[in-house]
C-alpha positions as CSV (number, residue, x, y, z in Angstrom):
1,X,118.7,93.4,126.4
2,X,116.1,93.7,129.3
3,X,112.5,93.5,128.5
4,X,110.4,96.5,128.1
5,X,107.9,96.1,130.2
6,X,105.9,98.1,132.7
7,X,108.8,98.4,134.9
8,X,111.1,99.1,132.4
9,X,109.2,101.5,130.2
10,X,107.2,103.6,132.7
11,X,106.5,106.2,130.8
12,X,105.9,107.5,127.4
13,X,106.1,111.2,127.8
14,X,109.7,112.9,127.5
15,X,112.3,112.9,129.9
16,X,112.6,117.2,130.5
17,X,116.1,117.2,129.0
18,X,114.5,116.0,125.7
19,X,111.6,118.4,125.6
20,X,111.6,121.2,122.8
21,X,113.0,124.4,123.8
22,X,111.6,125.9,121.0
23,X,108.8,125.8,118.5
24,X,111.7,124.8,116.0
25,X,113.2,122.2,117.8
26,X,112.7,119.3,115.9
27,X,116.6,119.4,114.7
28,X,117.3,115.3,114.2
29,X,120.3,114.0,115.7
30,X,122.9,113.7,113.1
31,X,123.2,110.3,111.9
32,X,126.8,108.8,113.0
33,X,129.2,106.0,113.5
34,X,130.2,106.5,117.0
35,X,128.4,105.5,120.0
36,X,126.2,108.7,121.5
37,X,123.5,108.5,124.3
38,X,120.4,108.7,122.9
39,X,119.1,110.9,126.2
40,X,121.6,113.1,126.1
41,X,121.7,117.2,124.7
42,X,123.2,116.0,121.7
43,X,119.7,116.2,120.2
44,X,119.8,120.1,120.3
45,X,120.1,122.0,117.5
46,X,123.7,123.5,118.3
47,X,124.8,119.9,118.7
48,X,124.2,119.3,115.3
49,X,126.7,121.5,114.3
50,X,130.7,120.5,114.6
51,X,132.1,122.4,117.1
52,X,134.5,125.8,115.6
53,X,138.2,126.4,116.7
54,X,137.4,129.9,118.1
55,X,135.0,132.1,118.5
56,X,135.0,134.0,115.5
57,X,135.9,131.0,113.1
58,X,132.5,129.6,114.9
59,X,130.8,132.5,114.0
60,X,132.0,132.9,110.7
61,X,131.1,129.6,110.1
62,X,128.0,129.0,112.1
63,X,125.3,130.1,109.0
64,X,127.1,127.8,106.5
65,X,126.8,125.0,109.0
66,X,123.2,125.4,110.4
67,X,122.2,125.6,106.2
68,X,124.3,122.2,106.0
69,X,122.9,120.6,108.8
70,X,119.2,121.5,107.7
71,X,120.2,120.4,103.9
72,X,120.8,117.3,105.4
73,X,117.5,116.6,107.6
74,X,115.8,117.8,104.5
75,X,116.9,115.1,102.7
76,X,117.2,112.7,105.6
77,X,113.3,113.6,105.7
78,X,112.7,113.1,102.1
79,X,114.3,109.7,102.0
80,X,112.1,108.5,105.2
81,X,108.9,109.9,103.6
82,X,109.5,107.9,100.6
83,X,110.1,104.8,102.2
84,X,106.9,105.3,104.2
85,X,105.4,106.3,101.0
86,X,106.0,102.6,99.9
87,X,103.7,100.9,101.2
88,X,100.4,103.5,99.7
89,X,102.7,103.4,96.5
90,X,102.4,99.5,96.3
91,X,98.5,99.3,96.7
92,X,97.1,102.3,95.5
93,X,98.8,102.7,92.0
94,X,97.3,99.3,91.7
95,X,93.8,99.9,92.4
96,X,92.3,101.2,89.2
97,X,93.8,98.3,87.7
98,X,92.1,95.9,89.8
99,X,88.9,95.2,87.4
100,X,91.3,94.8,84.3
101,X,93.8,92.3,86.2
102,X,90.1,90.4,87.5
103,X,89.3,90.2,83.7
104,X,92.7,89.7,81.8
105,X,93.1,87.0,84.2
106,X,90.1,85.3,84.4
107,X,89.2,85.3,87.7
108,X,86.5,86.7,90.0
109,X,87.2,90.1,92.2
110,X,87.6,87.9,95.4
111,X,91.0,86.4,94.0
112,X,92.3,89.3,92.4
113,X,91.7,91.1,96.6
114,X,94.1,88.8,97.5
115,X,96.6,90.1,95.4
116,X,96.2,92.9,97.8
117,X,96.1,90.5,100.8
118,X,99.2,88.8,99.7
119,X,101.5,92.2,99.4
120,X,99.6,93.0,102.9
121,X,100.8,90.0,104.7
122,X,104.3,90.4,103.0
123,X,105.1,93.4,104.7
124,X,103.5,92.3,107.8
125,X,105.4,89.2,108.2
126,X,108.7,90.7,107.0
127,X,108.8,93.3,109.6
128,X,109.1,90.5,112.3
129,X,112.3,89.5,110.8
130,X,113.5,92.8,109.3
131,X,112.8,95.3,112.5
132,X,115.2,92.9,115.1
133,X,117.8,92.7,112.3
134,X,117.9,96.0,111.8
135,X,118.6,96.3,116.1
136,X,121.6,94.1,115.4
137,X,123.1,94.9,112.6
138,X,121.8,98.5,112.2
139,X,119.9,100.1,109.8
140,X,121.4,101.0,106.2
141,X,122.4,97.3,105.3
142,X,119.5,95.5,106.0
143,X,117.1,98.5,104.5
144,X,119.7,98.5,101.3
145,X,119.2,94.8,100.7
146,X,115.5,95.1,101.2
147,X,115.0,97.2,99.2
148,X,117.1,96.0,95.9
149,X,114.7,93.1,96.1
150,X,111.5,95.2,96.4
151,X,112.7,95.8,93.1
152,X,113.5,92.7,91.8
153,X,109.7,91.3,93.4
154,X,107.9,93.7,91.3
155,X,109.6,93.7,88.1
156,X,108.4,90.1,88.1
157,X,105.3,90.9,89.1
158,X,104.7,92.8,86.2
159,X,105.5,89.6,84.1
160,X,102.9,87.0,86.2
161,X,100.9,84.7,83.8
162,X,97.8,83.6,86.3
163,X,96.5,84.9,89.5
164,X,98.2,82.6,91.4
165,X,101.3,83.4,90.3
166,X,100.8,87.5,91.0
167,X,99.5,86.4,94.2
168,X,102.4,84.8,95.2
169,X,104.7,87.5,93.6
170,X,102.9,90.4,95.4
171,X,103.8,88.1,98.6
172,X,107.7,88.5,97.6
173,X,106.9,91.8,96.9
174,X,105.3,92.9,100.5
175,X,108.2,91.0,102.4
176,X,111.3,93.0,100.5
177,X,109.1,95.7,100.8
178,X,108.6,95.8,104.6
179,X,112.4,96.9,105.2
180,X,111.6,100.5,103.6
181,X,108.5,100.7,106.2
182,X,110.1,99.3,109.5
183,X,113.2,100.8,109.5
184,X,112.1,103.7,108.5
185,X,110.0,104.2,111.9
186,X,113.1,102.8,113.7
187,X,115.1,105.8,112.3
188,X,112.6,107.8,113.4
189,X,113.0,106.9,116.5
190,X,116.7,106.9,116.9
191,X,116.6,110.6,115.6
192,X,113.7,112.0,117.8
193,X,111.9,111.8,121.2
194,X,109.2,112.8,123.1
195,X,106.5,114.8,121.3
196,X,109.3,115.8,118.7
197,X,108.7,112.5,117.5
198,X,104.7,113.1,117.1
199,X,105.6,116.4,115.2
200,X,107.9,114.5,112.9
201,X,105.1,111.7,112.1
202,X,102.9,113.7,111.0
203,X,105.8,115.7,109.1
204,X,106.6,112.0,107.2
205,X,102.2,112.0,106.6
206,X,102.8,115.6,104.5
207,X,105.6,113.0,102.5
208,X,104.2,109.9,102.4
209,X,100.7,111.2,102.1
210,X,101.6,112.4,98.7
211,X,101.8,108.9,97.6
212,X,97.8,107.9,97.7
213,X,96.8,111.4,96.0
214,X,99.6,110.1,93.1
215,X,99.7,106.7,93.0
216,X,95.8,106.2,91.5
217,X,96.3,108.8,89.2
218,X,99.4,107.6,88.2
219,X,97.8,104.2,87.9
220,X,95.0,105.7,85.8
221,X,97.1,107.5,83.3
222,X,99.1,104.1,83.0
223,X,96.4,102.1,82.3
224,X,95.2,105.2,79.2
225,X,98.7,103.4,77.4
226,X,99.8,100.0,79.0
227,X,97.6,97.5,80.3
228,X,98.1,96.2,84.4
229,X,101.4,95.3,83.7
230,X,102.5,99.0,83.1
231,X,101.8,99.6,86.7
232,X,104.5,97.1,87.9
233,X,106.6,98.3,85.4
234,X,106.5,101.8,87.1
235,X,106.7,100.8,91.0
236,X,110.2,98.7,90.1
237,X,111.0,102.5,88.5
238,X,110.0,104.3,91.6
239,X,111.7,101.2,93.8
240,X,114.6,101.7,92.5
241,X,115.0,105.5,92.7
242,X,114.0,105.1,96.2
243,X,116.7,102.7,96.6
244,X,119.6,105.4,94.9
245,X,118.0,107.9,97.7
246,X,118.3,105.3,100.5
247,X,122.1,104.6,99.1
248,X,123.2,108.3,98.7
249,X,121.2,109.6,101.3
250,X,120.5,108.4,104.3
251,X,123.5,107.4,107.1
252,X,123.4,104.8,109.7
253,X,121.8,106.4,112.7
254,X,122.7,102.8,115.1
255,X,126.1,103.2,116.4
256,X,127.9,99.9,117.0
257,X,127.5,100.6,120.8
258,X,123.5,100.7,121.0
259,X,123.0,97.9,118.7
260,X,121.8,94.4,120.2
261,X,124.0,91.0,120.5
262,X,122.5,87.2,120.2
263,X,120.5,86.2,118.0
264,X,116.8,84.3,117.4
265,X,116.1,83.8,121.0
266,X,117.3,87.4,122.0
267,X,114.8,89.0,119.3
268,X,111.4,86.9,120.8
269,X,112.7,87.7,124.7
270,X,112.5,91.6,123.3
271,X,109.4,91.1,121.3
272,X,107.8,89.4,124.6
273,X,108.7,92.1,126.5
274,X,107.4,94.8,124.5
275,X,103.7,92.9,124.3
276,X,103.5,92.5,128.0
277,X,104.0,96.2,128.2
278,X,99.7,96.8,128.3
279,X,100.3,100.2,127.3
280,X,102.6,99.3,124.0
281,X,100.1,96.7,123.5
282,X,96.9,98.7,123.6
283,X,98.4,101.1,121.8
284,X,99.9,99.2,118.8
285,X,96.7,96.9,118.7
286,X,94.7,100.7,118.2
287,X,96.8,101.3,115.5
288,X,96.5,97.7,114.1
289,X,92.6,97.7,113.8
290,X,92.3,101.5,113.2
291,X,95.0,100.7,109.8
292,X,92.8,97.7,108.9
293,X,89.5,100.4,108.8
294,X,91.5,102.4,106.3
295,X,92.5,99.4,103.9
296,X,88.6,97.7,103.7
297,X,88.3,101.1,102.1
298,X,91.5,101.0,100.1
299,X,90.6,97.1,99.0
300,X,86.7,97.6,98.4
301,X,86.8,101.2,97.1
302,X,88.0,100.6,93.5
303,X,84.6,98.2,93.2
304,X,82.3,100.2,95.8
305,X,83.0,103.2,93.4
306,X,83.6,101.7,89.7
307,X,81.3,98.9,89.7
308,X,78.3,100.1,92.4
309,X,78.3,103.9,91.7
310,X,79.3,103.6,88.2
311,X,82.6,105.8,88.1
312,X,85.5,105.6,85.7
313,X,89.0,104.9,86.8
314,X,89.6,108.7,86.4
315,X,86.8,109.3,88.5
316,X,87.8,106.8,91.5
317,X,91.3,108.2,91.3
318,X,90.0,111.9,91.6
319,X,88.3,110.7,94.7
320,X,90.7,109.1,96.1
321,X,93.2,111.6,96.0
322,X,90.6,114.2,97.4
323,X,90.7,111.7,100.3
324,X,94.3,111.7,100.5
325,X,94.4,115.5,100.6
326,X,92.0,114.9,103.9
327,X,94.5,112.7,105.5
328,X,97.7,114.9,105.1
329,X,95.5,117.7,106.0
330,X,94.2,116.1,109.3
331,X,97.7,115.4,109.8
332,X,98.8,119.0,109.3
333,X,97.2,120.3,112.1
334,X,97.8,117.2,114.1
335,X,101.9,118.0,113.8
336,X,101.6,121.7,114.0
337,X,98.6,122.8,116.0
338,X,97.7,119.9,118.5
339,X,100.9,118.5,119.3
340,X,102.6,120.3,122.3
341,X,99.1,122.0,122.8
342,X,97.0,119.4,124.0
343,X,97.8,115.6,125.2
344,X,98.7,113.0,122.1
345,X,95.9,110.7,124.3
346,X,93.3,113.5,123.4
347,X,93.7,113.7,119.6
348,X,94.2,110.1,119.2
349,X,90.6,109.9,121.6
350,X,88.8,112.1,119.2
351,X,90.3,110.8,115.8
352,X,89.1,107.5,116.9
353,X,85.5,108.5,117.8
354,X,85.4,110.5,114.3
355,X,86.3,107.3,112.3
356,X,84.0,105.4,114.4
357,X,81.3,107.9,113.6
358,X,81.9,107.8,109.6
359,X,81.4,104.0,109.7
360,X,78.9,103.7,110.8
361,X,77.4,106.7,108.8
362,X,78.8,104.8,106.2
363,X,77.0,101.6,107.5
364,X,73.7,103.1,107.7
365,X,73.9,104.6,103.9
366,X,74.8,101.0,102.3
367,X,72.2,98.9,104.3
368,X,69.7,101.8,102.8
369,X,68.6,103.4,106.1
370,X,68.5,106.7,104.3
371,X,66.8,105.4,101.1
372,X,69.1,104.9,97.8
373,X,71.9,107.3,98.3
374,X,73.9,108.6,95.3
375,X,78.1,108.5,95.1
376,X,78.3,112.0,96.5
377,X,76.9,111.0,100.5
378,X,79.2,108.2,100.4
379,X,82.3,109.7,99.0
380,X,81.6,112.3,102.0
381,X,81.5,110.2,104.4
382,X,84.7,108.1,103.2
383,X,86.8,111.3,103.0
384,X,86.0,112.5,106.7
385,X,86.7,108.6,107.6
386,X,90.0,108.8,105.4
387,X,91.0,112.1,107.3
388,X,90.5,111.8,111.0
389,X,92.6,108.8,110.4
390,X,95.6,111.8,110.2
391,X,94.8,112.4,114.7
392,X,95.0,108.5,114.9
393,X,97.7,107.0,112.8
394,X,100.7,109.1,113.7
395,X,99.7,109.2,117.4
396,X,99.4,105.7,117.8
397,X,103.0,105.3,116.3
398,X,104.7,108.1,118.6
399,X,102.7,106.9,121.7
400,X,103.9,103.4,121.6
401,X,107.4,104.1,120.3
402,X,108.4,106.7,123.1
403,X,107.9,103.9,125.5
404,X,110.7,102.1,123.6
405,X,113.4,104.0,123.1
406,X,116.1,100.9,123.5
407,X,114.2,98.5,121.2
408,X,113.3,100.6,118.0
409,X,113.3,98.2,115.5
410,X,111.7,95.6,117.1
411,X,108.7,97.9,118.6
412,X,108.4,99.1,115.0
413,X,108.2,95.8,113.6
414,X,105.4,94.9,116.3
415,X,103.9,98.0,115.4
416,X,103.7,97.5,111.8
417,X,103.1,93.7,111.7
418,X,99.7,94.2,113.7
419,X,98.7,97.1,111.1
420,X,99.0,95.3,108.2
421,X,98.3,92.1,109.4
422,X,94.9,92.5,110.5
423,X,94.6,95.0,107.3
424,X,95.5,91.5,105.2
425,X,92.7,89.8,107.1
426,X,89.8,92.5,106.4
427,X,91.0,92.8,102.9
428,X,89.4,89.6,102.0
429,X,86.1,90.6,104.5
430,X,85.2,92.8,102.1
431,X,84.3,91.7,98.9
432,X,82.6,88.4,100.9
433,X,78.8,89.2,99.6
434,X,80.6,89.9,96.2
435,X,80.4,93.6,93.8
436,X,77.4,94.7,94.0
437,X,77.2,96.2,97.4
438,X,79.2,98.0,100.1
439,X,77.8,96.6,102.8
440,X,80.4,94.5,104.1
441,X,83.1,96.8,103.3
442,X,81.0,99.0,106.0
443,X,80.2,96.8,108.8
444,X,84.4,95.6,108.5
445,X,85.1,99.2,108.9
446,X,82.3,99.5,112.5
447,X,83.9,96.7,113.8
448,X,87.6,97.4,113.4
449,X,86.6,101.4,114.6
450,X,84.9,100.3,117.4
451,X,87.9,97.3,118.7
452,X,90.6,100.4,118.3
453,X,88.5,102.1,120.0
454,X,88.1,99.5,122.9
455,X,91.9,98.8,123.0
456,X,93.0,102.5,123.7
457,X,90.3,102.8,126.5
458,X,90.5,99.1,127.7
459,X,94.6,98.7,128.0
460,X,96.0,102.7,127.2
461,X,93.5,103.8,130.0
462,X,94.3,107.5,128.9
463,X,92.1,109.1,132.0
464,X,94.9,107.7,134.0
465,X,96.8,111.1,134.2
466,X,99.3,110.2,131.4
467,X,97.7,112.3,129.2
468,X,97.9,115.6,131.6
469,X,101.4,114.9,132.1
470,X,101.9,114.5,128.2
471,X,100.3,118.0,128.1
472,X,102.4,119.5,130.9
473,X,105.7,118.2,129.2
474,X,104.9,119.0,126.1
475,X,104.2,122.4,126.8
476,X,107.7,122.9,129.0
């Protein structure tokens, strides 16, 4: 496999035989078994469709096989959502629960963040090892297997007698975990390219952004008849269903041909390659610090809004999921107004400089610049943080994949190592001065804003033309 670097991955705009020929061109390529060039017209969405013996047996036939063919990227979709879903699902039906787990177990809100931080690095670290296997030996097995012990993980979670223990559980947790989220961005990219790709990210936020609106309520209403260890009771439920879905669901979409040979060595050549690709690098390390701004919120909020403000679990939840509504909103229009309108470089450039603006907003607020401000300011401030992240997350993910279209599952694993591994770091940041104020929470969230911010103009370089000639394909 030759290394994607500059020379190798040019460019991450689409090549004109892959651009959209129409505004509902988004038709995946059908998952198969046999070998098929990824930059070929197979992608269209007659090719979808098996070919008819005659012309009117194709005609005849044609409306029962375009309603199969969509049947099947609906639930193709579905499945991919959820798995994307898992990651919100595992932290955020969690979070009302975090002052009971600090109590029942005795130990200060600190520890009980690295609960969080544990899961975090789980699914960070596991994508290094998942996303290359999953360019070997394709995608089903490897996602199957990860996911049957996502399961397992949090079904004994649910059963951890100290902190230490759920700690290290959550851990087990996050690396069986990380399958779902890395493969499913590979699969992604198998299926789609160019800005198609951006279209269907944002399509997966509608899905997957579900899961933080849900998940605290869920959590909430849990915790009304089952203490914390309801929760993890639940998620092995919901693992598990997501698991039948993967099984029933959802094809290999590796041939045999396109899959990578050797081994250890052959996976950290590829990875290499990808990182001295400045682009890939700027963007994924965008994505990395911009993700870590969203989870100081998703670590600090339940104790910035319960403990500071005074809120009930109901309460936070109800917040929580207005911000979520924000996000998939944000997204929306990202994947159906502004993509194929105007360059993925512009949105991502104004999605960064509105998060960068609500932290420090945010910044000013806790550190009582504006006198002693009341819940309402700072839940306004967190919701238009939470939804310009919907112009920055999905464009961060198609940007840097479309300049790996050979190395999927390694370029996703890269991609989501960095975002939850610097979100595991900041996790921690956060509760450093202790419960009683937000302050750090803020300035974790300036600074991560602000380094995104300086990777995408430092290494993407977006006034470079790429942009323009995003635009111009786009728009072919």
């Amino acid at each position: 496999m030759p290394e994607t670097g500059p020379a190798t991955a040019a460019s991450h705009e689409p090549s004109p035989k892959t651009r959209p020929t129409a505004p509902h061109a988004s038709t995946p390529r059908p998952p198969s078994d046999s070998p098929s060039d990824p930059d070929s017209d197979s992608d269209s969405p007659s090719a979808a469709v098996p070919a008819q013996a005659g012309a009117g047996a194709g005609t005849a036939a044609a409306p029962a096989a375009s309603a199969a063919a969509r049947r099947t990227g609906l639930l193709v979709t579905v499945v991919l959502g959820g798995l994307s879903a898992l990651a919100p699902l595992s932290m955020d039906m969690y979070l009302p629960a975090l002052p009971e787990v600090a109590a029942a177990l005795h130990s200060p809100a600190a520890t009980i963040q690295l609960t969080l931080t544990a899961c975090l690095a789980g699914m960070a670290l596991g994508q290094l090892v998942i996303g290359p296997m999953s360019d070997k030996w394709g995608r089903r097995r490897p996602l199957l297997a990860g996911m049957a012990l996502y399961v397992l993980a949090t079904a004994v979670c649910a059963f951890a007698p100290s902190a230490g223990l759920l700690i290290g559980f959550r851990l087990l947790q996050g690396l069986a975990g990380s399958a779902g989220i890395v493969i499913a961005r590979a699969v992604v990219r198998d299926l789609y390219d160019g800005v198609e790709m951006a279209r269907f990210f944002s399509t997966l936020m509608l899905i997957s952004g579900v899961a933080p609106i849900v998940a605290p309520l869920i959590g909430a209403q849990v915790l009304r008849f089952a203490d914390w260890r309801g929760v993890f009771a639940v998620l092995a439920g919901v693992g598990l269903v997501l698991t039948l879905l993967v099984w029933r669901g959802l094809g290999e979409t590796l041939p045999p041909a396109q899959r990578h040979t050797g081994g250890v060595g052959t996976a950290l050549r590829t990875m290499r390659g990808l990182l001295t690709d400045r682009v890939f690098a700027g963007y994924t390390l965008a994505g990395g610090f911009a993700f870590a701004t969203l989870f100081s919120y998703i670590s600090a909020s339940p104790f910035v809004v319960q403990e500071i403000y005074g809120a009930s679990p109901q309460t936070f939840s109800l917040l929580f999921g207005l911000n979520s509504v924000g996000l998939i909103l944000a997204g929306q229009v990202n994947g159906k107004l502004l993509v194929g309108r105007v360059s993925l470089d512009k949105v991502l450039a104004v999605g960064l400089a509105v998060v960068t603006a609500a932290a420090v907003a945010l910044l000013l607020m806790s550190t009582g610049v504006f006198g002693r401000v009341g819940l309402v300011p700072v839940a306004a401030a967190l919701f238009v943080l939470m939804s310009a992240m919907g112009l920055v997350l999905p464009n961060t993910n198609a940007l840097a994949l479309m300049r790996t279209p050979h190395a999927a599952g390694s370029a996703s694993a890269l991609l989501g190592t960095a975002s939850f591994l610097v979100g595991a770091i900041a996790s921690p940041l956060v509760g450093i001065a202790g419960e009683d104020t937000a302050v750090p929470m803020a300035v974790v969230q300036v600074a991560c804003s602000l380094l995104a911010a300086g990777c995408f103009l430092g290494m993407c370089r977006p006034w470079r033309g790429r942009g323009a000639a995003d635009e111009a394909g786009s728009a072919g």
